[in-house]
LOKEPA-597346 format. One record per residue (C-alpha): residue number from 0; z, y, x. Coordinates in steps of 0.001 Angstrom, whole numbers, plus 500000, padded with zeros to 6 digits. Last residue first. Example, Ala and Ser with C-alpha at 12.3 -4.5 7.8 and 13.67 -1.06 7.14 Angstrom:
<atoms>
@seq = 1 | c3 = 507140 | c2 = 498940 | c1 = 513670;
@seq = 0 | c3 = 507800 | c2 = 495500 | c1 = 512300;
</atoms>
This chain:
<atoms>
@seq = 153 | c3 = 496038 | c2 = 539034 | c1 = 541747;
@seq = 152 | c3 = 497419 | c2 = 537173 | c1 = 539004;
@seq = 151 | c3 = 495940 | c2 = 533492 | c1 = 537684;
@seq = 150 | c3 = 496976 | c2 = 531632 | c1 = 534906;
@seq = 149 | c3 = 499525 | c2 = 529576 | c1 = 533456;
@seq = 148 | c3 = 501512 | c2 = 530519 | c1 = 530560;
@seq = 147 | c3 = 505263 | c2 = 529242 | c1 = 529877;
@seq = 146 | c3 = 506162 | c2 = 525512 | c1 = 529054;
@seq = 145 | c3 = 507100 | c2 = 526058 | c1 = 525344;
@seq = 144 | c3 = 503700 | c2 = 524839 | c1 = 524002;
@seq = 143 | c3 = 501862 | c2 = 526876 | c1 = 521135;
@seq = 142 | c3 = 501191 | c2 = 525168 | c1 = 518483;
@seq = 141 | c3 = 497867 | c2 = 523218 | c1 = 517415;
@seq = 140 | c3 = 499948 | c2 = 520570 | c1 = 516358;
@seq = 139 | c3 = 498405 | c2 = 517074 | c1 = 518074;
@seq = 138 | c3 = 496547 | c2 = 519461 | c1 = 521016;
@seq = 137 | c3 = 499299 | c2 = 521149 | c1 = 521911;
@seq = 136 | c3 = 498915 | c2 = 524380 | c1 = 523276;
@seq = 135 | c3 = 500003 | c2 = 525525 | c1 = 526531;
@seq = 134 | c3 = 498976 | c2 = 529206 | c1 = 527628;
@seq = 133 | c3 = 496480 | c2 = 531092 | c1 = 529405;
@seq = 132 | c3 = 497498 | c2 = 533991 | c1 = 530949;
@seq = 131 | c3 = 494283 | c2 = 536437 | c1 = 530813;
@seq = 130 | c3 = 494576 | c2 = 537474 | c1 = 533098;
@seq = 129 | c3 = 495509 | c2 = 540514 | c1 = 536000;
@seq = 128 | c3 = 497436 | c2 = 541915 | c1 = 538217;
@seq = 127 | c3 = 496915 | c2 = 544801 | c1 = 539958;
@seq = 126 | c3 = 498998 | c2 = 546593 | c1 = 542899;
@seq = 125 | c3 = 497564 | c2 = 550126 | c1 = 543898;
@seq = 124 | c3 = 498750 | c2 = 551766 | c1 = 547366;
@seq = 123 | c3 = 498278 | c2 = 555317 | c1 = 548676;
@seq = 122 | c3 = 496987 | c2 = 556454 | c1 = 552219;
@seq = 121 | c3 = 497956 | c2 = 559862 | c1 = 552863;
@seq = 120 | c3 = 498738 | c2 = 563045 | c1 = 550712;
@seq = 119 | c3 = 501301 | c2 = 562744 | c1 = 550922;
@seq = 118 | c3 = 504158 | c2 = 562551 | c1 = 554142;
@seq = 117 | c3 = 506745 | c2 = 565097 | c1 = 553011;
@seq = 116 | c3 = 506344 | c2 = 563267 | c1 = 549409;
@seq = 115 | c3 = 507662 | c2 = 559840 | c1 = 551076;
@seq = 114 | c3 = 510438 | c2 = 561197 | c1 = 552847;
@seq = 113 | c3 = 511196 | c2 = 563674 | c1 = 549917;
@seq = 112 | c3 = 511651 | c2 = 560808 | c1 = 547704;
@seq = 111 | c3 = 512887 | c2 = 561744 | c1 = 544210;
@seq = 110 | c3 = 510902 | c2 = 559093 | c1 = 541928;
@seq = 109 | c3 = 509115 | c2 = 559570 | c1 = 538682;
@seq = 108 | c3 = 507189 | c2 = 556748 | c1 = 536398;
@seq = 107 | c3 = 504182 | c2 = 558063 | c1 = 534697;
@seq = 106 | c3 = 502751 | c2 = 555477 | c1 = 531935;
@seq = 105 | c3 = 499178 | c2 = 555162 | c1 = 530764;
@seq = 104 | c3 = 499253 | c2 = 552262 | c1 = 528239;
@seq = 103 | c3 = 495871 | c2 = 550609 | c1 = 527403;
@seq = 102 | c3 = 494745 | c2 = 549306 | c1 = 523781;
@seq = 101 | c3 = 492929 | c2 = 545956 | c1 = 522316;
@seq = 100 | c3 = 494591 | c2 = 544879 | c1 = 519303;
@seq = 99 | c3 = 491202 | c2 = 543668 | c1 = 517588;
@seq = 98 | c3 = 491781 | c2 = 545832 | c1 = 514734;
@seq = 97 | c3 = 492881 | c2 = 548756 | c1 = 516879;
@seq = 96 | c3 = 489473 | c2 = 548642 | c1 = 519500;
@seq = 95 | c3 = 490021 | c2 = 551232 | c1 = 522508;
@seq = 94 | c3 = 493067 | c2 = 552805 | c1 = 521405;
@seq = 93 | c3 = 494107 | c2 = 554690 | c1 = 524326;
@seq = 92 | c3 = 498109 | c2 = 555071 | c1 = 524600;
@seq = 91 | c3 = 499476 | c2 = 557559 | c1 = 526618;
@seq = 90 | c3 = 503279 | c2 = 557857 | c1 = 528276;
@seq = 89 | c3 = 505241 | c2 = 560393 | c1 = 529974;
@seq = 88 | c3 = 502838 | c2 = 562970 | c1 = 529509;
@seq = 87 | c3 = 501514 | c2 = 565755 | c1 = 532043;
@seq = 86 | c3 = 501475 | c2 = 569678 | c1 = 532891;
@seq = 85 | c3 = 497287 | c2 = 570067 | c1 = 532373;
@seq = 84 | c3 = 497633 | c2 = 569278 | c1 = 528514;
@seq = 83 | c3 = 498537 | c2 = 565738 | c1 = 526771;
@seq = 82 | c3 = 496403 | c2 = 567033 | c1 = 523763;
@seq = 81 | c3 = 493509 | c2 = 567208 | c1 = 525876;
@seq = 80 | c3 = 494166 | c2 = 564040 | c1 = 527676;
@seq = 79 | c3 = 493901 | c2 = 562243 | c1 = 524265;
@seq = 78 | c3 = 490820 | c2 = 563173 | c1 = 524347;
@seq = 77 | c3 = 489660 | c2 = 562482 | c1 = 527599;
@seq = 76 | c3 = 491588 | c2 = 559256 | c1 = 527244;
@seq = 75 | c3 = 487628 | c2 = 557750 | c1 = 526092;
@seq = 74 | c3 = 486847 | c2 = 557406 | c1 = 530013;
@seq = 73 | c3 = 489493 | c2 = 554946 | c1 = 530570;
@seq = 72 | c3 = 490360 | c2 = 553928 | c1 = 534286;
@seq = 71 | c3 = 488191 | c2 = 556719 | c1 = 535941;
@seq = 70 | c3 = 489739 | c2 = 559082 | c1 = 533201;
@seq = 69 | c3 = 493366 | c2 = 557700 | c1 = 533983;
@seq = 68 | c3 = 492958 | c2 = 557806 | c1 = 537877;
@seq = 67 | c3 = 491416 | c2 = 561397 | c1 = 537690;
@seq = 66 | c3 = 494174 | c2 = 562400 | c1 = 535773;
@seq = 65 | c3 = 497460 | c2 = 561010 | c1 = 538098;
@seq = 64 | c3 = 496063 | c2 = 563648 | c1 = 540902;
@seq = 63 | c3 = 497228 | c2 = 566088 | c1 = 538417;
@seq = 62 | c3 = 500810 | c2 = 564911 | c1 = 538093;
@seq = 61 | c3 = 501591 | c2 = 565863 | c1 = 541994;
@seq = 60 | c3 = 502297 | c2 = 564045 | c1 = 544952;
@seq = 59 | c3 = 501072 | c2 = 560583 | c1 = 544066;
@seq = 58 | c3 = 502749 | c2 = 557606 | c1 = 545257;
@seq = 57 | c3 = 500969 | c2 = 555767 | c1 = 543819;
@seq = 56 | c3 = 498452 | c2 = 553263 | c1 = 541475;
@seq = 55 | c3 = 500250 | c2 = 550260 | c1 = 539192;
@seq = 54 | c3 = 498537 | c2 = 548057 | c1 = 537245;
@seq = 53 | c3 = 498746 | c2 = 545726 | c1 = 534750;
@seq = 52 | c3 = 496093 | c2 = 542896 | c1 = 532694;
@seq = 51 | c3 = 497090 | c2 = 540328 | c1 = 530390;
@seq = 50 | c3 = 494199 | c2 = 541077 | c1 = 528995;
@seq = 49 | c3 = 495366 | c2 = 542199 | c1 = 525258;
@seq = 48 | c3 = 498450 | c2 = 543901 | c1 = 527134;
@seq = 47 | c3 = 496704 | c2 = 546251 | c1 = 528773;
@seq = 46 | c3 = 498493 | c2 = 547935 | c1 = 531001;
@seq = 45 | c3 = 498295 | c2 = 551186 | c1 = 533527;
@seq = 44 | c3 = 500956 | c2 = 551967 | c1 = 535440;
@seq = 43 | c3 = 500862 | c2 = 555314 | c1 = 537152;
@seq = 42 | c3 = 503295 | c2 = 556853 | c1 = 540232;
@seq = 41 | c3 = 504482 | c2 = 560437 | c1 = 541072;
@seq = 40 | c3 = 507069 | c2 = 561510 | c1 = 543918;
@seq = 39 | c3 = 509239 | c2 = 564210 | c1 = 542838;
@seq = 38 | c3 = 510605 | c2 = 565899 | c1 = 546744;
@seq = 37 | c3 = 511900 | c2 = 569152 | c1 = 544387;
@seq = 36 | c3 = 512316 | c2 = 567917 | c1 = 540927;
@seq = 35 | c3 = 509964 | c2 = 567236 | c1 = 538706;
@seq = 34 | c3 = 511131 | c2 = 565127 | c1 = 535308;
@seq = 33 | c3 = 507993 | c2 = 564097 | c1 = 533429;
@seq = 32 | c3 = 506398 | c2 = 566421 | c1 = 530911;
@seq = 31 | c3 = 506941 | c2 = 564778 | c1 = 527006;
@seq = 30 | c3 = 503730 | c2 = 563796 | c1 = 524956;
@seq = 29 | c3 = 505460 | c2 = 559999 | c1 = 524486;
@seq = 28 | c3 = 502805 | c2 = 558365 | c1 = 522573;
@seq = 27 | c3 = 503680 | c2 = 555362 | c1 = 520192;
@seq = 26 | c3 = 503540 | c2 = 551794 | c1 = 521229;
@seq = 25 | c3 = 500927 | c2 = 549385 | c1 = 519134;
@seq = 24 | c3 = 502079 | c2 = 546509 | c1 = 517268;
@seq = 23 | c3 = 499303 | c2 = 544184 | c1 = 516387;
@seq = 22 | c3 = 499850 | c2 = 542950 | c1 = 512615;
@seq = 21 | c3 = 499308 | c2 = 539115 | c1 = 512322;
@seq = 20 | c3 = 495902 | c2 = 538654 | c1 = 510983;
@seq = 19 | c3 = 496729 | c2 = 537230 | c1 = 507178;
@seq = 18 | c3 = 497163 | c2 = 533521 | c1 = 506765;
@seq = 17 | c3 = 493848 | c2 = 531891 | c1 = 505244;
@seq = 16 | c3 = 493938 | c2 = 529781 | c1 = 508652;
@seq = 15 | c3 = 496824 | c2 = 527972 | c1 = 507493;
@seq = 14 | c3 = 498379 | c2 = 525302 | c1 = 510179;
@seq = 13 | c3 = 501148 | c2 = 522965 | c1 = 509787;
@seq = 12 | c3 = 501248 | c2 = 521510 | c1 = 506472;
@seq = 11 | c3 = 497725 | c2 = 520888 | c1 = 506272;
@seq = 10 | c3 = 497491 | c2 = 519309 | c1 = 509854;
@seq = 9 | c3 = 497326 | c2 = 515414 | c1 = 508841;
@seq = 8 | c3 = 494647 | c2 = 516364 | c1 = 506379;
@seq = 7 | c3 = 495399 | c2 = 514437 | c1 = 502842;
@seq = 6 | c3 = 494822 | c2 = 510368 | c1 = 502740;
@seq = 5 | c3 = 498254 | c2 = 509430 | c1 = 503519;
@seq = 4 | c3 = 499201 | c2 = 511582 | c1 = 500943;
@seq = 3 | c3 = 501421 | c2 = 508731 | c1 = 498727;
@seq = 2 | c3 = 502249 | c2 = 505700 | c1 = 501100;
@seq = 1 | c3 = 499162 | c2 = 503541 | c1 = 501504;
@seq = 0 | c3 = 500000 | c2 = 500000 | c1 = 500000;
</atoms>
């Protein structure tokens, strides 16, 4: 005798693909001029988090060597540059596609160095890494493994 739904899909209980798009949360802007002090050293990270992609380019010695960096990165933050003005922002999102989820961050970090700012502008530095992670899934369930991502960073 076959027990009662036997016969139905295996994964019909598990997975519906008639679920709604889960809802991509994107960070708001934060407009506000970073702290500079005498000996303020400037540094940008740039993410994407729908790459698995980050960055970070410094020591800068001034905000408005930080624009050139952002515009070369993203060439449609001009307009969000505008609003930003010539004095800086903290942190700026660029929307590239929102109903795909696919946005950078533009965030200035500070540091009071005068060692380091005494010697700019020289040489600076830019660490990437990048994905996309890939992660576990298991192919019985179709979930999500709890092993961690794997992938390559550079």
């Amino acid at each position: 005798m076959i027990p009662p739904n036997m016969d139905d899909d295996l994964f019909a209980n598990e997975i519906n693909f008639d679920d709604p798009k889960p809802k991509i949360n994107i960070p708001d802007n934060d407009l506000t001029i970073p702290a500079a002090s005498a000996g303020t050293i400037f540094y940008l990270t740039i993410s994407t988090p729908h790459t698995d992609a980050f960055e970070w380019h410094g020591p800068f010695p001034q905000f408005s060597n930080i624009l050139s960096t952002v515009r070369a990165h993203s060439p449609s933050a001009d307009k969000k540059l505008e609003k930003a003005g010539k004095h800086g922002f903290t942190k700026l999102v660029v929307v590239e596609d929102e109903e795909q989820g696919e946005f950078t961050v533009f965030e200035v970090v500070t540091e009071v160095n005068q060692d380091v700012r005494s010697m700019l502008p020289k040489s600076v530095f830019t660490v990437t890494s990048a994905g996309p992670i890939l992660h576990d899934v298991c192919s019985f369930t179709g979930k999500l493994e709890a092993e961690g991502a794997k992938g390559w960073v550079s």
